[in-house]
C-alpha angles and dihedrals in degrees: 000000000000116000104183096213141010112229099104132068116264122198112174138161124225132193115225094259105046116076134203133229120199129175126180113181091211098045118256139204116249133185117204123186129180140144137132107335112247112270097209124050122281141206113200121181126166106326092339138103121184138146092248148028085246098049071044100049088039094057085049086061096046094044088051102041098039100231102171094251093099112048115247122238141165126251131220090251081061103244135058127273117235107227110250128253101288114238128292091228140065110279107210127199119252139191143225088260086058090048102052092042095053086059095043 
């Protein structure tokens, strides 16, 4: 996969035996993340993964409300972001099988 520069916001699924090649010029900050793909259906929104649209829709409450379920921290920006208005429609949960196949 070739992304000619770096100034978006890339979010990309690959399977264990593709790989990936990026180069930026100017240097650039990546996150990578892996490990063993979930066995159950997920559902992931925003910075949430849950199993449904409602565990979804309940750590949006407690994100936004600051309940004291999920830790507070402190961003680079300085404060902290409100969670956006959740979908208007029905969030279903998906599996690794769906994934891999949407990037067949």
């Amino acid at each position: 996969m070739e992304i000619p520069y770096l100034n978006i916001t890339c979010t990309t699924y690959l399977p264990a035996e593709k790989s990936i090649e990026i180069n930026s010029p100017n240097g650039a900050k990546i996150v990578l993340l892996g490990g063993v793909p979930f066995e159950e259906k997920i559902v992931m929104w925003w910075n949430f993964i849950g199993r449904s649209q409602e565990e979804i829709e309940e750590m949006r409450s407690d994100w936004n409300s600051q309940s004291g379920k999920i830790p507070h921290f402190i961003d680079r920006i300085g404060e902290r972001l409100i969670a956006p208005d959740l979908p208007t429609v029905r969030m279903l949960p998906r599996s690794n099988e769906d994934q891999v196949r949407r990037n067949a």
